[in-house]
C-alpha positions, 0 to 999 in steps of 0.5 A: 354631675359636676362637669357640664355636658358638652352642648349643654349651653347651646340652645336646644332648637339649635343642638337638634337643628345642628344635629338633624343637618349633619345627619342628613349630610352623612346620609346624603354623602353616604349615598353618594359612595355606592349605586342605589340598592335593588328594593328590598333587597338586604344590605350587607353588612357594613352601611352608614348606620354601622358606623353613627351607632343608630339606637331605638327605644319607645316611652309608654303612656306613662313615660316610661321606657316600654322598649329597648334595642340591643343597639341602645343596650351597645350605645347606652351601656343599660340592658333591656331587663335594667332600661325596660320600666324605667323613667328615662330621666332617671336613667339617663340625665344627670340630677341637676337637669333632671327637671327640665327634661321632665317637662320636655318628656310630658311635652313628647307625651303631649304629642310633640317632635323634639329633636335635641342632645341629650347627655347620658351615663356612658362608663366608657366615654373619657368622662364617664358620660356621653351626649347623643342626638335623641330624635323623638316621635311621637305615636300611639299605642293600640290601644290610642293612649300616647307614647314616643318613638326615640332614635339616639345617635352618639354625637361622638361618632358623628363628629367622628365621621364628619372629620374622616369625610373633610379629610378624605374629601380634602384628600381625594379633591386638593391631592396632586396625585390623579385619584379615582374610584371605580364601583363593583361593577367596575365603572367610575363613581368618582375622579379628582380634579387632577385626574381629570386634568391629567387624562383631558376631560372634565371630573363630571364625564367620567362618572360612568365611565369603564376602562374601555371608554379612556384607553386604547382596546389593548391597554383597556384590556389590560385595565380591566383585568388588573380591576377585577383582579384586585377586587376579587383577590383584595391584593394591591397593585403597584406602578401598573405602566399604562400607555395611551393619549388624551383628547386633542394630543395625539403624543403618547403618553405613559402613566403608572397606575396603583390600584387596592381595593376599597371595604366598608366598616365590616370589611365588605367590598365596596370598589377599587380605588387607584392613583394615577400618576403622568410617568411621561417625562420621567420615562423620557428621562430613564430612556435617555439615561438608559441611552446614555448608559448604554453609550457608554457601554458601548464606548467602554466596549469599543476601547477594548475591542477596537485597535487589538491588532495592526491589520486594517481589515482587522480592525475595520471588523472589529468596529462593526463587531461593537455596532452590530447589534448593539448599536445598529442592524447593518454597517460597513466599512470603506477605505481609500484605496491609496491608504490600503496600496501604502500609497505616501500621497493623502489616501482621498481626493478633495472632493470624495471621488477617490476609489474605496473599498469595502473592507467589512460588512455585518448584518444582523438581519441578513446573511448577506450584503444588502443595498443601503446607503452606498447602493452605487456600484464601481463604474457608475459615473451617472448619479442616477444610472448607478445599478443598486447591486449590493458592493461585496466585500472587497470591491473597488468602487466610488460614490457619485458626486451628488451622493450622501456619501461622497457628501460626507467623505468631501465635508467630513461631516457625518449625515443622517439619510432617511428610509424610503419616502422620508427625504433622501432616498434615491440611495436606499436600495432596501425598503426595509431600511429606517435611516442610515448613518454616513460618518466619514473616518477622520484621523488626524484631520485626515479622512481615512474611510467611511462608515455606514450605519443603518437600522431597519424598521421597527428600530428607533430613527438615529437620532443627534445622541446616536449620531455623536456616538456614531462619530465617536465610534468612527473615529477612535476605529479611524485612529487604529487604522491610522496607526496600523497604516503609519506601523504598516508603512514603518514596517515596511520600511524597517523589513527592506532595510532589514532584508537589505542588510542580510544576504539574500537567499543561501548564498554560495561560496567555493568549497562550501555548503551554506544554509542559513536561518533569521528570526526576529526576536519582536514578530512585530518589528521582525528588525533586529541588530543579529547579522550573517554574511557570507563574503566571497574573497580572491582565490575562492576563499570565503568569509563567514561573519556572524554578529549581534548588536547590543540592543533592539529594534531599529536602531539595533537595525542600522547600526547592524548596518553600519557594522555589516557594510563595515565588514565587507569593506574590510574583507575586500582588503584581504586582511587578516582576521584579527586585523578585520576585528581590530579596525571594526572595534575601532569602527564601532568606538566611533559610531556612538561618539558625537563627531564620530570621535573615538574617546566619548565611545570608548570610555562609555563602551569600556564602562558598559562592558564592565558594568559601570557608569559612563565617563561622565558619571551618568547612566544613559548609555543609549548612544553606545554601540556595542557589538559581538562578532566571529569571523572566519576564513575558510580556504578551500585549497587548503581546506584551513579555517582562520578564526577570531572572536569579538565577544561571540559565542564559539562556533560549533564543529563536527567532524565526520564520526566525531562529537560536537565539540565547542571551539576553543576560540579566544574570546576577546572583548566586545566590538566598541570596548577599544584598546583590546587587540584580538587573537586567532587561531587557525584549524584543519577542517575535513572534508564534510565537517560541520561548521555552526554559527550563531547568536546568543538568542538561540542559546540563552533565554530567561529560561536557561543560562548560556551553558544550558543552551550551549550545551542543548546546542550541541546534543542537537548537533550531536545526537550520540549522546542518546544513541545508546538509548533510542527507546528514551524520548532523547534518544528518539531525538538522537535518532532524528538529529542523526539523521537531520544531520546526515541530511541537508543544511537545511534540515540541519537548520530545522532540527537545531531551531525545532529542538531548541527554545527559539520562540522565547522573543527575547532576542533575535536569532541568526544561525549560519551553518558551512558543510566544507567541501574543499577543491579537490587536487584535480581542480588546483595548479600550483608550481614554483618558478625561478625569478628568471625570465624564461619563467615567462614563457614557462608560466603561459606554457604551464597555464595553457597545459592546465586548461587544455586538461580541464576541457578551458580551451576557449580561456587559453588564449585570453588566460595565458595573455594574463598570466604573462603580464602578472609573472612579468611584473613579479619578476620587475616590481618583486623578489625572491619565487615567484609562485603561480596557481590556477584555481577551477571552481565556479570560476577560474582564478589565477594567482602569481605569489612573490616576495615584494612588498609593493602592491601594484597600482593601475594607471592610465598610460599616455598615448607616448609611454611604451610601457604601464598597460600591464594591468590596465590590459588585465582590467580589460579582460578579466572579471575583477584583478586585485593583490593582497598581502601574504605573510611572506610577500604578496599575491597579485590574482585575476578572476574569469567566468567559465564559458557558458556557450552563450557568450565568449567573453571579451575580445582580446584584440578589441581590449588591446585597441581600446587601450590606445 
C-alpha cells in the first residue's frame, strides 16, 4: 500500500500498551453505567462489546488461520470459506511490512503474548483499509503442538467511543444544568456537580438513592410514577413542576423536571435520564407578574364598574362588586354620617370619632355579616368592652379611639391588621380571618369613609402590592362618592330653586278648574327654564302664564326666575296682556347685557331670532336670553279670556260638544328680541270649556315636527276624530280620550302625557290645563249709580241688601263702612258714573268704577287733618285694596275673607282708634 497505516510509526510495546489501556478504561467505564449482572444470567443485547466490534479467530501450528468468527467476517470483511487455511500475513498485512509480521507471527508460535496494531484490508474504511488492535494468546492444540488464540478490535471504534465518553462526561460533569441518571430499578446511578449543588448534598450521597430519599412523600409519589412512566412508555416528559426543600433551608423550593428514557446500542432500556433545573425565582416572578396582571385587571375592571351611577350607596356597592372576590373574601364600606345627612361641614372628625355608617357588606364566604376588623358596636365608648356583634348594613356606629380603625380614619393611612395570634387581634371577631385591610377613603384631601378588606385562611396575607391596589381602589370609588355628594348637594340646591319658581301644588283660581304637570327634560338635573303660573288678580281674575326659556339646565333655571318673578310683578299692576309682554321683552333684552343695558341684548337677541351672528360678528351667543311666553286673562264675571303671545305655541280650546281647535292667537316675536309691540285678542269662553297650555317640549321632539305634535296634541284633546271607528286601536284611544276628558283635569293631564312622545328628554315639558267654571249670576252685584251724593247712602244701602241675600251678614257692617268711603272719593277725586259691583267667590270683593284717571294714594294723615283717613281706614280692614286702570277710567276694589266662625275679623272700632 503506498499510504502508511496509521500507528504505523509508533512503536509496537507502545501501540499495544495504548491499546490495552483504553480498553480497560472502556471496560472499567462501561461497568460503571449499569449495576452488576446476576452470574450467568444472558445479557441482552446491546453490551460494550456491541459497540468496539470485538472479533476472534485462531492460528494452527503452522500458522495459518484454523478458525473464523462471523464478528471477524463483519470486521475484516473475509468469509470463513476465504480466511480459513490462509497466512494471516497474507491476508491481512500489506507487502512491505509482510516480513516483519512474519517473524512476529513465528514469535506468537514460539509461545509468546503480543499485543499491537495491526493494519488490514477494510473496503469499507476511507482508505481502503483499516487498523485493528489484535490481542494474541498463545495455546495449544489437543494434540500439544502450538497455536495462537487472537482477539481484533477495530481501533476506529474504539477512538469512536472514547471521544462520545469525554463529550458525554464533559456534558453530564461541566452542564449548568442539574443532570442526573436513575437505573431500572429506578434508583440513582449517577448525578452532576450541579445537581447536587442545587438539592444540597454532595454527588457521592445520591448514589442509591430513590425518589423518595429527596422529596417530600406526595412529591415523591408523583416522582416515582412519572419514572416508571417514561421507562415503560419510552415517552419524554417535559417541565414536570416539582416542589420541595433542601437541607438546612426550610424555604420552598420548585424545580422543573424533564425526564426520557435511556437505550443501548440495540435499543434496550438501560435507565431514565432527567434535567432538573431551580424554577424558584422565575415562578416568584411569574407570581408577581401574574399579580401585576391581575392588578391591572382589576383596576381596568373598577374604572368600568365604579362611579356608573350618582347614588352613595350605589357606588359603595359597586367597589365591593370588584373586590369580592377577586381581590378579597369579605369587604365593607363605611361612610360619615355628616357626608350621608348633606351635612356643609367636613363629614368626619379630626381624630375619627365621628358616626359612620355602613352602607355595603359582601362576602364570599358567608350569607351574612360577620365580625372582622370593626367588631365595635355604636354605643361602645370602652376600647375593650365593645360587644363583637357583627355592624349590619345600615347601622350607625363609631370606632373606639385606640382602634385600627379609627387609626386609619384619623391618619389616613391604610393598615394591615393581622388574624388571630398574629399582632393586633383583639379586633377580629372571626378566627377564621387571615389579615384585614383598613384603607380610609380619601377624596380630595378629604376623608369620606373607610374600607375594609379581609381574607380568610387559606388565602395569601395582603401584602405591600395588595395594599397599594387596596388604596387604589378606595380612592377612585371615594372620588365617585365625592361627586355623587358634590352632585347630591347641587341637586338639591337646583330642585329648591326649581320648586320655588314653580306654584306649589294645583293652585286655585275663581271661576277656574286648574291641574298642572312639569317634567324635566334632564331626569338628572330635573331643572330646566319651562314655567307655569297661576296669578290671582282684583275682582277674581286669573292670570294664567306659560313659558319656556331658551336653553337647559340652571342657567336655564334662573333666568326662568328672573322671568317668572317678572311676570307676577307685572301682573299686580293689573296691566294689560300685551303691556305685560312689551315690559317683559324689555326685561328680558336687558338680562344678557353687561350692566343690565339694553342695546348689547337686543342686537344679539334680534340676531339669534333671525339666525344670525351677534352685533359684533361673534357667535357666542351664551349670554342671551331668549324666551316664548302666552299670557291670559280670564274673567270669570264675564266669562272673557284676553290672550297675547310671546313666540309660544298657541293654547289649545274645546268647547262643550265641539273639536279641538288650535287658537288663532298672534304669534308675536320672542321675549328678548325688543322692538316688537305685541298683540291680543279677546274670546268668549263657555262654561266647561277646555283651556290647554303648554311647552314646545310636549309636542316636538327629533322624532316629529312641530305640526306633528300639534296635531297629536289635539286628537288627544279630541278623540272624535275616532269616535266613528272604536274597533281600530285609534279609536280605542278615542274612547279612552273621551272619557279622560269627560273626567278630572287630572286625568286630563295623564291621558295628553300617556299618549303623547314625552320621554324623548329632549326638552322640558310644562302643561297647564283651566276647565272654566264662571261666577254664576247669583254670586254677582252690579248697579250704576249717579255722580251724586245721595249715590252714598245708595251704594251702603245696595251692598247691605246683597249680603243679607247671600247669608254675609257678619260682613255688613265692616262692608258697608267700606263701600262709603270708596263711592265717596269717586265722587271727590272722579268723573262721569260711578259703578259698584260685589263679587262672592272664595272671597268678597267690592269694586267702585269711575271715569277719573288719578289713582288714588294712601297717605298718613296728621294728628290735625279732618280729612285723608278714607283708604288708610280701608287698609285697616280690608284684606288687600288696590286700583287699577280701565279703558274707560279706573277701579278702585277691597277684598275681605268670608267668615269661617273661627275668627270675626278685624274690629271696626279698634281700626278707627288706631288711626289717631
Amino acid at each position: 500500500m503506498s499510504e502508511k497505516p496509521a500507528g504505523a510509526d509508533m512503536p509496537e510495546e507502545a501501540v499495544g500498551s495504548q491499546m490495552s489501556s483504553m480498553s480497560s478504561s472502556l471496560v472499567l467505564s462501561g461497568s460503571s453505567l449499569s449495576s452488576t449482572p446476576p452470574v450467568w444470567q444472558s445479557s441482552s443485547p446491546g453490551s460494550i462489546y456491541d459497540y468496539i466490534r470485538v472479533a476472534s479467530f485462531s492460528l494452527g501450528p503452522d500458522g495459518r488461520i484454523a478458525q473464523w468468527s462471523r464478528r471477524a467476517t463483519e470486521l475484516l470483511g473475509l468469509t470463513a470459506e476465504q480466511a480459513i487455511g490462509r497466512d494471516p500475513v497474507e491476508a491481512f498485512v500489506p507487502p512491505e511490512l509482510r516480513e516483519a509480521s512474519r517473524r512476529r507471527v513465528a514469535d506468537i508460535l514460539d509461545g509468546r503474548e503480543w499485543t499491537g496494531l495491526v493494519p488490514y484490508h477494510n473496503p469499507q474504511a476511507p482508505h481502503g483499509h483499516g487498523i485493528a488492535e489484535v490481542y494474541v494468546m498463545p495455546s495449544e492444540t489437543e494434540h500439544g503442538e502450538r497455536s495462537a488464540l487472537c482477539i481484533a478490535v477495530d481501533v476506529t471504534a474504539l477512538r469512536g467511543l472514547e471521544t462520545d465518553l469525554a463529550a458525554s462526561q464533559a456534558v453530564f460533569g461541566q452542564s449548568p444544568l442539574g443532570f442526573f441518571l436513575f437505573g431500572t430499578d429506578l434508583r440513582m446511578l449517577r448525578v452532576n456537580e450541579r445537581f447536587a449543588t442545587v438539592f444540597g448534598r454532595p454527588a457521592e450521597a445520591y448514589r442509591g438513592a430513590s425518589a423518595y430519599d429527596l422529596l417530600p412523600r406526595g412529591e415523591a409519589d408523583r416522582l416515582a410514577a412519572a419514572l416508571r412512566q417514561v421507562l415503560d412508555s419510552g415517552q419524554a416528559l417535559t417541565d414536570m413542576p416539582i416542589v420541595g426543600t433542601v437541607p438546612g433551608n426550610p424555604e420552598r423550593r420548585r424545580w422543573s423536571v424533564s425526564l426520557y428514557r435511556l437505550h443501548s446500542g440495540s435499543g434496550r432500556p438501560i435507565g431514565v435520564a432527567g434535567l432538573a433545573t431551580d424554577v424558584t425565582g422565575r415562578r416568584r416572578a411569574e407570581q408577581e407578574a401574574a399579580g401585576v396582571r391581575r392588578n391591572l385587571a382589576l383596576l381596568n375592571e373598577a374604572g368600568a364598574r365604579i362611579g356608573t351611577s350618582l347614588d352613595l350607596e350605589t357606588t359603595a356597592r359597586e367597589l365591593l362588586d370588584v373586590a369580592v372576590p377577586q381581590f378579597c373574601d369579605l369587604a365593607s364600606v363605611d361612610l360619615y354620617q355628616g357626608l350621608l345627612s348633606g351635612d356643609e361641614t367636613p363629614p368626619g372628625l379630626a381624630d375619627g370619632s365621628a358616626e359612620l355608617r355602613r352602607v355595603a357588606f359582601a362576602s364570599a364566604v358567608s350569607d351574612g355579616p360577620v365580625a372582622f376588623g370593626d367588631s365595635y358596636r355604636a354605643g361602645g365608648d370602652d376600647d375593650a368592652g365593645g360587644a363583637t356583634k357583627p355592624i349590619q348594613v345600615g347601622e350607625v356606629h363609631r370606632y373606639p379611639f385606640n382602634s385600627s380603625c379609627a387609626v386609619a380614619l384619623r391618619t389616613a393611612r391604610a393598615r394591615v391588621v393581622p388574624g388571630p395570634g398574629g399582632g393586633e387581634s383583639l379586633e377580629l371577631g372571626s378566627t377564621m380571618l387571615q389579615s384585614t385591610l383598613v384603607v380610609p377613603m380619601v377624596a380630595r384631601d378629604t376623608v369620606v369613609g373607610l374600607a375594609q378588606f379581609s381574607r380568610t385562611k387559606g388565602s395569601e396575607p395582603f401584602g405591600e402590592r395588595d395594599t397599594a391596589l387596596a388604596v387604589e381602589l378606595a380612592a377612585r370609588a371615594a372620588v365617585s362618592i365625592d361627586n355623587a355628594r358634590l352632585y347630591r348637594r347641587e341637586h338639591e340646591r337646583a330642585l329648591i330653586l326649581q320648586r320655588s319658581l314653580l306654584p306649589p301644588g294645583d293652585p286655585e283660581a275663581a271661576g277656574l278648574d286648574i291641574a298642572c304637570r312639569y317634567l324635566p327634560g334632564n331626569a338628572a338635573t330635573e331643572v330646566g327654564g319651562d314655567w307655569f303660573d297661576v296669578i290671582e288678580l282684583p275682582g277674581h281674575r286669573t292670570a294664567l302664564v306659560v313659558g319656556d326659556v331658551m336653553g337647559r339646565g340652571l342657567r336655564a333655571a334662573v333666568a326662568m326666575g328672573e322671568l317668572r318673578t317678572a311676570v307676577r310683578t307685572l301682573a299686580l299692576l293689573d296691566l294689560e296682556p300685551a303691556e305685560v309682554l312689551s315690559a317683559l321683552d324689555e326685561i328680558a333684552s336687558g338680562l344678557g347685557a353687561p350692566g343690565g343695558s339694553h342695546a348689547g341684548g337686543r342686537a344679539g337677541s334680534r340676531a339669534l331670532a333671525r339666525g344670525g351672528k351677534a352685533a359684533d360678528g361673534s357667535s357666542d351667543l351664551s349670554e342671551v336670553y331668549l324666551a316664548t311666553c302666552v299670557y291670559a286673562v280670564y274673567d270669570p264675571v264675564t266669562r272673557r279670556c284676553t290672550f297675547a303671545n310671546a313666540g309660544h305655541p298657541p293654547p289649545v280650546l274645546v268647547e262643550p260638544g265641539e273639536p279641538a281647535l288650535l287658537m288663532e292667537v298672534p304669534p308675536g316675536m320672542p321675549l328678548g328680541v325688543g322692538g316688537e309691540p305685541f298683540e291680543e285678542i279677546e274670546v268668549e269662553l263657555p262654561d266647561g270649556a277646555l283651556l290647554a297650555l303648554y311647552t314646545d317640549g310636549l309636542v316636538e321632539s327629533r322624532d316629529h315636527t312641530l305640526d306633528e305634535g300639534l296635531q297629536a296634541l289635539r286628537a288627544a284633546l279630541d278623540p272624535q276624530e275616532t269616535a266613528d271607528t272604536p274597533d281600530t286601536p285609534a279609536g280605542a284611544a278615542g274612547a279612552a280620550g273621551r272619557k279622560a276628558v269627560a273626567g278630572s283635569l287630572e286625568d286630563v293631564c295623564d291621558h295628553v302625557l300617556s299618549t303623547l312622545d314625552t320621554h324623548h328628554g329632549e326638552d322640558d315639558i310644562a302643561l297647564l290645563m283651566a276647565r272654566v267654571q264662571g261666577l254664576s249670576a247669583d254670586s254677582v252685584g252690579d248697579w250704576q249709580l249717579p255722580s251724586e251724593p245721595k249715590s252714598v247712602g245708595r251704594a251702603r244701602e245696595l251692598a247691605r241688601a246683597q249680603l243679607e241675600s247671600w247669608g254675609m251678614d257678619e260682613l255688613a257692617d265692616t262692608t258697608e263702612l267700606l263701600v262709603s268711603e270708596l263711592v265717596t272719593n269717586a265722587l271727590r277725586y272722579g268723573e262721569g258714573e260711578i259703578r259698584l259691583r260685589l263679587l262672592l267667590d272664595r272671597t268678597l270683593v267690592c269694586e267702585v268704577w269711575d271715569g277719573g284717571l288719578v289713582q288714588p294714594r294712601r297717605r298718613r294723615a296728621r294728628d290735625t287733618d279732618e280729612g285723608g283717613r278714607g283708604l288708610q281706614l280701608v287698609g285697616l280692614l280690608s284684606a288687600g285694596w288696590g286700583s287699577r286702570r280701565t279703558p274707560h277710567g279706573k277701579t278702585v276694589w277691597f277684598e275681605l275673607p268670608l267668615p269661617d266662625g273661627s275668627s270675626s275679623g278685624p274690629d271696626s272700632v279698634e281700626a278707627l282708634l288706631s288711626m289717631w
